[in-house]
C-alpha positions as CSV (number, residue, x, y, z in Angstrom):
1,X,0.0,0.0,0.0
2,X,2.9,2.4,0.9
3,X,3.8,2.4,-3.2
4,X,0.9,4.0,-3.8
5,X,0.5,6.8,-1.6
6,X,4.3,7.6,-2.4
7,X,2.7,7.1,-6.3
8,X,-0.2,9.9,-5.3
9,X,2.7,11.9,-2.6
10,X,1.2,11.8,0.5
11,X,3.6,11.5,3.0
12,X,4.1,8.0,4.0
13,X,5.1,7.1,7.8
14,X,5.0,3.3,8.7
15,X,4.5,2.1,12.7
16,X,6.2,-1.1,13.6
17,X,5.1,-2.7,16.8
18,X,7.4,-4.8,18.7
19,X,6.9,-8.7,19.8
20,X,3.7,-9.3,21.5
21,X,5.7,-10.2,25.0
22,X,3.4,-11.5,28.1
23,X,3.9,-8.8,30.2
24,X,2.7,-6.2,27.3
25,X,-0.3,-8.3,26.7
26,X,-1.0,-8.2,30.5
27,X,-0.8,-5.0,31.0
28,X,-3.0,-4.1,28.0
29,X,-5.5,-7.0,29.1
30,X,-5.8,-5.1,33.0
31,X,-6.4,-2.1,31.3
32,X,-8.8,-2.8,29.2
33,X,-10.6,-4.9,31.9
34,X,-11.1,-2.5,33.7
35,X,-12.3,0.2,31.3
36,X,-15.2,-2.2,30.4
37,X,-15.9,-2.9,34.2
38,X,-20.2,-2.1,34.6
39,X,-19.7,-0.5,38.4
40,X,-23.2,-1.8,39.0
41,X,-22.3,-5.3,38.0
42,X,-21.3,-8.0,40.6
43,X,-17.8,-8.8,39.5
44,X,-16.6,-12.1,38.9
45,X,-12.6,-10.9,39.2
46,X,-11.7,-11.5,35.6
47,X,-7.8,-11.6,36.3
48,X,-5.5,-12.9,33.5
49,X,-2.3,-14.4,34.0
50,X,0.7,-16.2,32.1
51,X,-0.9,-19.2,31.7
52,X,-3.8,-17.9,30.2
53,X,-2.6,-16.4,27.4
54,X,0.7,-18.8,26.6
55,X,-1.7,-19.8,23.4
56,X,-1.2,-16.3,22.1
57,X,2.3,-15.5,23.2
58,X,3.6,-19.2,21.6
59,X,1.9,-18.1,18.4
60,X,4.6,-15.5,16.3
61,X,2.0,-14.4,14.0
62,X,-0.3,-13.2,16.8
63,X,-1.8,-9.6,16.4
64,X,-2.8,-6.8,18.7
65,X,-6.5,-7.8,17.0
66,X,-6.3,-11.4,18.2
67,X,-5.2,-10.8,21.3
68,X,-8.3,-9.2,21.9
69,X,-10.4,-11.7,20.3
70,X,-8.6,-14.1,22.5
71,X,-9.7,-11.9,25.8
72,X,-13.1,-11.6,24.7
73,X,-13.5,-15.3,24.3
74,X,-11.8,-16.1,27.3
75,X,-13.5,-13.6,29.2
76,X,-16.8,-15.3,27.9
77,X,-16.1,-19.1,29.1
78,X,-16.0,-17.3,32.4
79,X,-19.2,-15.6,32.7
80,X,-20.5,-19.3,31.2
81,X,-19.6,-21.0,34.2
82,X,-20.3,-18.1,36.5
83,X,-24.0,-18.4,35.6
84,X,-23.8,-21.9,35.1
85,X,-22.5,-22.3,39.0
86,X,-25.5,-19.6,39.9
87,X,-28.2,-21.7,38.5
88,X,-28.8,-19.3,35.3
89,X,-29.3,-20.4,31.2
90,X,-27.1,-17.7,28.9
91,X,-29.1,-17.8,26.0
92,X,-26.9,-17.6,23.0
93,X,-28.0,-16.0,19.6
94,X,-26.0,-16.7,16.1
């Protein structure tokens, strides 16, 4: 893509992002945690460690965007079993 906006001259500036490292995934993961925390919600302490998200790390092709599909699953399977251990059905729409 950069070959043609240097074709039309815009200015072309290119952002490389290093590694995906587990301590830059949890970091970003706590963060964003808590930025979608609903104060009115009973938590369920959604707390991601190592061992959660080796899958990702051991993967050298893994993005910034999978990384947060990754969460959003994993963050999922654990409101699944919350409910499921509280008596509650999630009712699940595709």
């Amino acid at each position: 893509m950069s070959w043609v906006g240097r074709f039309v001259r815009l200015k072309i500036r290119t952002i490389r992002f290093h590694r995906l490292t587990p301590e830059t995934i949890l970091a970003w993961a706590e963060k964003r945690i808590q930025a979608v925390t609903l104060p009115e919600v009973k938590q369920v302490g959604l707390k991601l460690d190592r061992a959660d998200i080796e899958p990702i790390v051991g993967n050298p092709g893994a993005s910034w965007r999978e990384v947060a599909t990754y969460l959003h699953i994993w963050a999922a399977k654990i409101a699944i079993v919350g409910n499921r251990e509280q008596g509650r059905k999630i009712k699940v729409s595709h």
